[in-house]
N, C-alpha and C positions, 0 to 999 in steps of 0.2 A: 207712163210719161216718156220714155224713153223710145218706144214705138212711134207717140206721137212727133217727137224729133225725128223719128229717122223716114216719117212720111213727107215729111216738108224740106227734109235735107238734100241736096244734089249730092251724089257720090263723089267723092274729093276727086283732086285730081291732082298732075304734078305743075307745082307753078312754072309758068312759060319764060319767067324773066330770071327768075332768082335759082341757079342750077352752075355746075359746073362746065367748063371750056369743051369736056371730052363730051358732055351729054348729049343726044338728040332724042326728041320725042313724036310722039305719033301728031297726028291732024288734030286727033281727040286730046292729048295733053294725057293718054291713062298709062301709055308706054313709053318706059325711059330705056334707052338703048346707049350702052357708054363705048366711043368710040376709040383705040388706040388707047396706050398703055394700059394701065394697072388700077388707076387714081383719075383724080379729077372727074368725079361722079356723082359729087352732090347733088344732092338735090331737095324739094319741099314739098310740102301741097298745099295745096293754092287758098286755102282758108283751114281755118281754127277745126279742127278737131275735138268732140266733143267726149264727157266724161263716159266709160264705159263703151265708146264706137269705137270698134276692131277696126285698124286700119291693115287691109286686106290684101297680101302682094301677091301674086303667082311667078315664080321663076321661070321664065321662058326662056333665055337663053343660060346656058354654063360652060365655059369654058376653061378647063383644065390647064395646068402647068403654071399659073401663077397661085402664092398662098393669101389666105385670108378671103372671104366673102364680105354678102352684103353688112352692113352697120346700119343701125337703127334707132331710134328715140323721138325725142320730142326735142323741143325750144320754145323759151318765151317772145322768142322776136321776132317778127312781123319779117317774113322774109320779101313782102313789095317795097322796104325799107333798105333794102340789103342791095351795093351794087356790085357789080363783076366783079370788080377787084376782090372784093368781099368777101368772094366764097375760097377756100384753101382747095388744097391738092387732097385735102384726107379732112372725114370728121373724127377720128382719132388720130394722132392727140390735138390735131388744130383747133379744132371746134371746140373738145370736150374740156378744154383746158379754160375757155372762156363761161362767166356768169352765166348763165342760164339755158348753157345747151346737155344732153344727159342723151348719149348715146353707146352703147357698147355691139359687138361683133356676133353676129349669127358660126356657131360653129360647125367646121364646114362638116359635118356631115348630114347636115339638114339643108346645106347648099344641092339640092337635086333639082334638075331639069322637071317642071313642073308641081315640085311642093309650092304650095298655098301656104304663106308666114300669116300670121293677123297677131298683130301688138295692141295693147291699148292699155289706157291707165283708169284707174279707181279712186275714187274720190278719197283714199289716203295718200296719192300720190305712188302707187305701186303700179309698175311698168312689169306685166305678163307677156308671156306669146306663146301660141300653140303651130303648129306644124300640122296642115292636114286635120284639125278638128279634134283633134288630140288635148290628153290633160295638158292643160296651160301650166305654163313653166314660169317660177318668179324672177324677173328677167333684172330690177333695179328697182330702187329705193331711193324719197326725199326727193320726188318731182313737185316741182312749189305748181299745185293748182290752183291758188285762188285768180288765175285770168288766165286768157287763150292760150293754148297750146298747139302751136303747128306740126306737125309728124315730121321726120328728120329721115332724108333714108339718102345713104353713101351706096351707090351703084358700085360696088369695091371688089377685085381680085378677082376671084375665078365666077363671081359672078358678073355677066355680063348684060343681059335686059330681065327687064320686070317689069309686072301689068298689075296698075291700081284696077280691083276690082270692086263690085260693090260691097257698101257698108254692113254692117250688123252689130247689133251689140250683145257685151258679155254678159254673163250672169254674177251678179254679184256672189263674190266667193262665199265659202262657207265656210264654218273654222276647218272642218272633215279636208274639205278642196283644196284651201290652204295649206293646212298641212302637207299635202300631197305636193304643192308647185314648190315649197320650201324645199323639201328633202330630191325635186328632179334639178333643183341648181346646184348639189352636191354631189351629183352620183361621181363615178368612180371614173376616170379617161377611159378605159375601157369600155365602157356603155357610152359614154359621149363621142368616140374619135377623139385623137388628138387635134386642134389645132394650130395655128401657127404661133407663133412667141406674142405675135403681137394680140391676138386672140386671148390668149392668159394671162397678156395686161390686162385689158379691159375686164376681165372676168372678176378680177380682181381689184378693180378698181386704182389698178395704181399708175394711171397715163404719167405719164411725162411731155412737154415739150418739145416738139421736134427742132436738134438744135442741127439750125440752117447753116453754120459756118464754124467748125472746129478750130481752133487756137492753141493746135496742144503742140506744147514744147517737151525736151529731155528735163527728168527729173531724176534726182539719186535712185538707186534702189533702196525700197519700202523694207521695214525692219519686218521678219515673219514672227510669228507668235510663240513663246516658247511651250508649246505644251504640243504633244499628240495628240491629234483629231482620227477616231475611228474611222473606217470607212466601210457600209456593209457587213455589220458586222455576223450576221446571219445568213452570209452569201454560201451559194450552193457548194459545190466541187467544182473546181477554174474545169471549163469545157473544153470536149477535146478541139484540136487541132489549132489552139495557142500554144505556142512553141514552149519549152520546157526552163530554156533559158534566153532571156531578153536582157540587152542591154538600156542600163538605167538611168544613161549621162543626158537625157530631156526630163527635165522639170516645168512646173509653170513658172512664169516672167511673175516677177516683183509686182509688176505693173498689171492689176487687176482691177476689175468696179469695186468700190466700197463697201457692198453688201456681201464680199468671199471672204472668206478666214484660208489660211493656206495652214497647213502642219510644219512641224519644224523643216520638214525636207524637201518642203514646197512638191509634194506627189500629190498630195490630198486636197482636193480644194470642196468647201462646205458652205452652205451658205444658212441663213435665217427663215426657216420654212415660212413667218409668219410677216413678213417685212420688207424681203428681200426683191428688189427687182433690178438693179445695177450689177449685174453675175457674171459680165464679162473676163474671162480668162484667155491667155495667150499659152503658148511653147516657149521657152527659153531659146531656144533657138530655130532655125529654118527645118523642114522636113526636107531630108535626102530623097532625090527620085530612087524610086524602087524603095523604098521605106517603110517597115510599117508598122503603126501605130498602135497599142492595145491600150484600150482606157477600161474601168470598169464603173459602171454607174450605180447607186444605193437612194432610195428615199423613205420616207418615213409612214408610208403606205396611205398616205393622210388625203383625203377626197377631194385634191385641187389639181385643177387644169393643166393642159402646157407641161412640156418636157424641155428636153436638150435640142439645142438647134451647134449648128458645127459650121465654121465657113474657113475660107483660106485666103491671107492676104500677104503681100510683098514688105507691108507698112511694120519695120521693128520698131516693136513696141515698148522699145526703151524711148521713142520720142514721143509718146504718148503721156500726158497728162493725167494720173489716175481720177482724178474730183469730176472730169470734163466728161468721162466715159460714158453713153446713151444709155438705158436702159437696153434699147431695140438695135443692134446692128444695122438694121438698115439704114440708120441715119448715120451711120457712116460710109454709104454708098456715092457719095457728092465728093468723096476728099480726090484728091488727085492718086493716090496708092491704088493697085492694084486689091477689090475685096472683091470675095464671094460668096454669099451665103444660101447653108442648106438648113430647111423649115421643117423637114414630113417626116418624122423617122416615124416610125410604127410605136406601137404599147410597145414600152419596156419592165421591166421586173426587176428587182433590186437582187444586185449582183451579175447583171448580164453585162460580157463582156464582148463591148465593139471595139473594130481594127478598120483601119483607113490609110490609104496608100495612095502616093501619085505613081502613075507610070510615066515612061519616058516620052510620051503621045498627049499628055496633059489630062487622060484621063485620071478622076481620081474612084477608087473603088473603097468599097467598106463589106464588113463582115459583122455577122453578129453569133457570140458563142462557137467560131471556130467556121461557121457556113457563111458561104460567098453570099451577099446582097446584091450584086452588080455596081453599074456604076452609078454615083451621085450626078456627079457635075464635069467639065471639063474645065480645065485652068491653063494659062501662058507660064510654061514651064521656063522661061526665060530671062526670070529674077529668081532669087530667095524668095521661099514661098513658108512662111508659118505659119499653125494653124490655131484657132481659135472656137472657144464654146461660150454658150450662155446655159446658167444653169437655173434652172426654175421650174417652177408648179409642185409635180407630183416627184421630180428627181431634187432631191438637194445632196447630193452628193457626187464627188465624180473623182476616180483615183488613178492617176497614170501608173501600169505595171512594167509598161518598156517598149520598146521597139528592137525591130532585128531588121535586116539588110536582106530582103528578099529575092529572090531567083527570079529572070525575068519571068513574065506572064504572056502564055499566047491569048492574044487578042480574038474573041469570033468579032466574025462580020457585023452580030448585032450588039459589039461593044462591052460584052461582059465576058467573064473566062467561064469559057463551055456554054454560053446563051442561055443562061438560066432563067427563070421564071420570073424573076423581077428585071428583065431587059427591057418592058416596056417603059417610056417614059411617062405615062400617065400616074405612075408615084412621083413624079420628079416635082419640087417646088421650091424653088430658091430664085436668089435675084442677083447682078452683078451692074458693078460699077460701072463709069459710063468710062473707065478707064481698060474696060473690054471692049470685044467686038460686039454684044449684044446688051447696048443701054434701055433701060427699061423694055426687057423683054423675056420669054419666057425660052430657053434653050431649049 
C-alpha cells in the first residue's frame, strides 16, 4: 500500500509562498537557502505528507560560529493558508508554543555538511529520524494524525541550506526497533554532543514563549533558604593550578529564575533536575578586570541533554524582576543593557572546576581544572560588567569557590596566552545584543 502511494506521489517540496523573510529557494522549490542572520528560516512543504513517508533533507550548506541547527516536525495547518506576517523569526518557541505545531532541534552533532536527516511519523503519532540510514531515533510524541500533516522544517543556526530529496518510506517499528529508538533519545551528552540551551529545551519539551518586551523593575532582595544544599558531593581532589586561597566576597544575586534554590550563603546554587528550566543566576556584584573566577559544577549523572551556558552583561540585576526571568538568555538579547552569551562548553564531569576572566582588552578567557581554554568571547570593558549562568540538563549544580586578582596576561597574537589548541574560533558560539558591535552575528 505504501509503495503504491509513493508511485503516484511527487516528491515534496518546499512551499514557495509560505517560508520565512531570510529564506530563498532553488527554480525547483527542493533547495532552501537562509539568507543573513541566525533565524527567520521557516519554512514547509508544499503538500500533506503522508503516514510512514520519510521526509528526506540533505545538509548542504553549515556554517559554524552560530549555536543551534536545523528544527523539524510537522503541523496540522495548511501552510497556503498562512500569510507573511504569519510565519515568526523561530519555530521554537514561536511556533511550538501554538495548537498544532510539534517541532524540536536536530543536535548539533548530527548538523554535518552533507548528512541526509529523514523524519517521519507512524500511525501512533510517533515522530522518528535517522541520520544517514542509521537506527531511527524516537524524536516526539502525541502528533494528532487523524488529518494532513505538513512537514515543518526551520532553516536555523549553523545550519544554513538544505535539499528536499526524494521520498521513501519506513518500516513500521518492531517492538525489538522500538526498543532501540527509545533508549537512542536517552543516551548520555557525551555520545550525543552537547547542544545549545536552547536545544535542551526542546528535548525536553519544556518551550517557553519568547517574551518580546521585558518590563522588569527593582525588587527587594528574595529571602534564601535556611538549610545547606550540598554541592558535588563526590568531587575529585580541587585540580591543580586553582589557587590555594581565594577570596569569597562574590556570591550569587537574590535575583535568580525560580526553578534555583540558593544555600544559606548563596555559593551554592541547585536546581530541580526534573522540572527546572528558568536557572538563570547572576554575581552579586560586577567582575574586576583581570579577575578571576572559579565555579565548580556537580549533576546527578542522570541521561539528559544540555549543560551550562555563561554570558556577561552591564544589566544589575537587582533591577530585574525574578518571576519575568526567560528560560533562554537569549530573549534577553533585545533589552537595551549591554548581554552576551556563551552556548559550547565541551562534556563536563561533576566536580570540574571552570575559571573565567576579563582582561583589560575586553577579552574574556576561561579555564577548566586549572588548564587555559583560551578565549570565549570578547566584551566592552567600559561599564560594570557581571556575569551570569543557566543551569540545566545533565549539570544541576553549580558552586562558587572564589575569585583572586590575577597578574596581567601576555596576550599571543592568536588571542589566547601561549596560542593554545583551542585558539580557533570554530568552538566559539554565542550571540550578543544589538547593544554591541556585532547584532545578530557570529564574532
Amino acid at each position: 500500500e505504501r509503495r503504491s502511494v509513493l508511485a503516484v506521489t511527487e516528491p515534496p517540496r518546499f512551499h514557495s509562498q509560505a517560508k520565512g523573510k531570510n529564506v530563498r529557494l532553488d527554480a525547483h522549490s527542493r533547495k532552501a537557502t537562509r539568507r543573513n542572520s541566525f533565524c527567520n528560516g521557516v519554512t514547509f512543504t508544499n503538500r500533506p505528507i503522508h503516514l510512514y513517508e520519510k521526509v528526506r533533507l540533505k545538509l548542504v550548506a553549515v556554517h559554524h560560529g552560530w549555536s543551534g541547527a536545523l528544527r523539524f516536525g510537522f503541523t496540522i495547518h495548511d501552510p497556503s493558508q498562512m500569510s507573511s506576517e504569519e510565519i515568526p523569526k523561530y519555530a521554537c518557541p514561536d511556533l511550538v508554543t501554538r495548537p498544532g505545531y510539534w517541532a524540536k532541534a536536530l543536535p548539533e552533532r548530527f548538523a554535518v555538511r552533507d548528512n541526509i536527516l529523514a523524519f517521519w511519523v507512524d500511525r501512533h503519532g510517533r515522530v522518528f529520524y535517522s541520520i544517514n540510514d542509521e537506527e531511527p531515533i524516537l524524536f516526539h510524541c502525541g502528533i494528532k494524525v487523524s488529518g494532513p500533516l505538513w512537514a515543518l522544517i526551520d532553516v536555523y543556526g549553523i545550519t544554513h541550506e538544505v535539499q528536499i530529496l526524494d521520498s521513501m518510506f519506513a518500516e513500521t517499528m518492531t517492538t525489538a526497533r522500538l526498543s532501540t529508538a527509545r533508549l537512542s533519545t536517552c543516551l548520555p551528552q557525551s555520545s550525543h554532543d552537547s547542544a545549545n540551551f536552547n536545544n535542551n529545551e526542546l528535548e525536553n519539551n519544556q518551550v517557553v514563549a519568547k517574551i518580546a518586551n521585558l518590563n522588569l523593575s527593582r525588587v527587594p532582595g528574595l529571602a534564601t533558604d535556611n538549610h545547606i544544599i550540598p554541592c558535588c558531593p563526590n568531587r575529585r581532589q580541587r585540580a591543580q593550578g586553582v589557587p590555594a586561597f581565594l577570596d569569597t566576597d562574590l556570591r550569587f544575586h537574590p535575583t535568580r529564575g525560580p526553578d534555583i534554590t540558593f544555600s544559606q550563603d548563596r555559593m551554592v546554587a541547585c536546581t530541580n533536575w526534573q522540572e527546572s528550566n528558568r536557572t538563570l543566576v547572576f554575581s552579586d556584584r560586577p567582575l574586576h578586570i583581570g579577575e578571576s573566577l572559579f565555579v565548580e559544577v556537580g549533576h546527578l549523572g542522570l541521561p539528559y541533554y544540555g549543560a551550562l551556558s555563561f554570558g556577561i552583561t552591564s544589566c544589575d540585576p537587582s533591577t530585574l524582576r525574578t518571576n519575568e526571568l526567560p528560560a533562554d538568555p537569549d530573549f534577553l538579547l533585545d533589552r537595551k543593557e549591554y548581554w552576551v552569551v556563551y552556548r559550547a562548553f565541551p562534556v563536563l564531569n561533576s566536580g570540574d572546576i571552570l575559571s573565567f576572566m576579563v582582561l583589560p582588552n575586553g577579552e574574556v578567557h576561561h579555564g577548566v581544572n586549572g588548564a587555559s581554554r583560551g578565549m570565549l568571547m570578547c566584551v566592552d570593558t567600559s561599564q560594570s560588567l557581571w556575569v551570569f549562568f543557566t543551569i540545566h540538563g545533565v549539570i544541576n549544580q553549580l558552586k562558587i569557590l572564589g575569585t583572586v586578582q590575577s597578574s596581567p596576561v601576555t596576550v599571543s597574537p592568536s588571542g589566547s596566552p601561549g596560542g593554545s589548541q583551542y585558539d580557533s574560533d570554530s568552538d566559539m558560539a554565542f550571540s550578543v545584543n544589538r547593544s554591541s558591535s556585532a547584532s545578530e552575528s557570529s564574532l
